[in-house]
N, C-alpha and C positions, 0 to 999 in steps of 0.2 A: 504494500500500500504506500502510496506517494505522499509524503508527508503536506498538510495547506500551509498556504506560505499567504500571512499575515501579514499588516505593515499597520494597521490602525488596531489600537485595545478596543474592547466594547464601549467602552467609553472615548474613542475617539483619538485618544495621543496615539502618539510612533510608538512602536516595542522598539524596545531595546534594539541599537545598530539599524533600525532604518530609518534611510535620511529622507527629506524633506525636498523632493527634485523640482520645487518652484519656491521662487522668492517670495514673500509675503506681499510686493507688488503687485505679482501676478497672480496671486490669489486672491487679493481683493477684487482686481478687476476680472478674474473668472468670476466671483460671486455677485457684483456689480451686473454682469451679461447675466445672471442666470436669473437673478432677481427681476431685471429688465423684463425677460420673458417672462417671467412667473405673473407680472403685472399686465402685461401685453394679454396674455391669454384671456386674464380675467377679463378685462374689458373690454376683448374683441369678443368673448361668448358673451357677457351682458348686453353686448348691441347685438349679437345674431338673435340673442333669444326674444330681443323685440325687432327684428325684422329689420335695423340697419345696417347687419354686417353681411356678407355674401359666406359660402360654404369655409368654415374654417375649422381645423384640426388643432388645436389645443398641445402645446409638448410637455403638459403636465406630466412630471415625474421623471422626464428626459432630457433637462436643461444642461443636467452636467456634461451626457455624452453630447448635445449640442454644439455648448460652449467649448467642452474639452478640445472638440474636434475642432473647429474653429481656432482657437490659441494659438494652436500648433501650426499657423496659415499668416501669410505675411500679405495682408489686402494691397499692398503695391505691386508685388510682382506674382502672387500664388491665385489663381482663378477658381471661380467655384460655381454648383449648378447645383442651389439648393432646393427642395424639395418642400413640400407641404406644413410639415411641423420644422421646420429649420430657419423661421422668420428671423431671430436672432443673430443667424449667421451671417443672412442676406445686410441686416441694421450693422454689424461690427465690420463686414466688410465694405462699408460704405454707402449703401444705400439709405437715402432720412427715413428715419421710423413716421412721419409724418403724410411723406409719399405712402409708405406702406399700408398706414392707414386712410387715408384717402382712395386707392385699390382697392379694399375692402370690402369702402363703402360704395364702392360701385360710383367713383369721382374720379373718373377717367379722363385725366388731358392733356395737353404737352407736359406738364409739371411733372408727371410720372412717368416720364422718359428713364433711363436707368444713365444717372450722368456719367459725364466723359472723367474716364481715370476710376471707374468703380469697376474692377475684373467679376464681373457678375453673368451669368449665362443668364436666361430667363428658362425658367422652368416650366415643364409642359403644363403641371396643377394649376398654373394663374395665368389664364391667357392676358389677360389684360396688360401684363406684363411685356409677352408675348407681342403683343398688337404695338407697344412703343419702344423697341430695339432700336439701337444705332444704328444709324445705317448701314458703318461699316459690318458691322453682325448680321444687318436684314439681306445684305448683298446687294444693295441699292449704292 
């Protein structure tokens, strides 16, 4: 049997000999993005469930792999094609959490262009997204 290899006690510190592979800058601001989300959800399901927001997926319970996986991504030169529950990623790598919400609400118009210098694909889940590509991306 293969022994489990621990790094947090029940209680949350390091055991003994494992270190701490992020600064405490960077874990503020992991927790800053997952918070972000955790708030984002609320309030995009409080407007779906009265009929302002369009089809959204909630990453309740999934902020850390979110966030985590984002961290590790350099929004100047590393690109990404986020997916449905990954709104978070799309906002850290540059896109205004303001645009995003505006999409939502189904407030579609040049403003929610995906600006110049944000390495963002458009994902197939939000067409709306989708419909204001760069041109360079649209092939126009």
């Amino acid at each position: 049997m293969t022994d489990r290899l621990s790094i947090l006690t029940p209680d949350g510190k390091l055991v003994d000999g494992a270190k701490q592979s992020m600064t405490d800058t960077a874990l503020i601001e992991a927790l800053r993005w997952m918070l972000m989300s955790r708030i984002y959800d609320e309030r995009a399901t409080a407007l779906q469930r009265q009929g302002l927001y369009g089809v959204f997926s909630p990453a309740l319970g999934q902020e850390a792999s979110v966030v985590g996986s984002t961290m590790a991504l350099d929004p100047a030169r590393d690109w990404i094609v986020p997916q449905y529950r990954e709104l978070v990623a799309l906002v850290r790598h540059g896109y205004p959490l303001e645009r995003l919400a505006a999409v939502g609400m189904g407030r579609v118009t040049e403003a929610a262009r995906i600006p110049d210098g944000v390495n963002v694909l458009p994902n197939q889940v939000a067409p709306p997204l989708s419909f204001h590509m760069r041109p360079a991306l649209h092939g126009a």
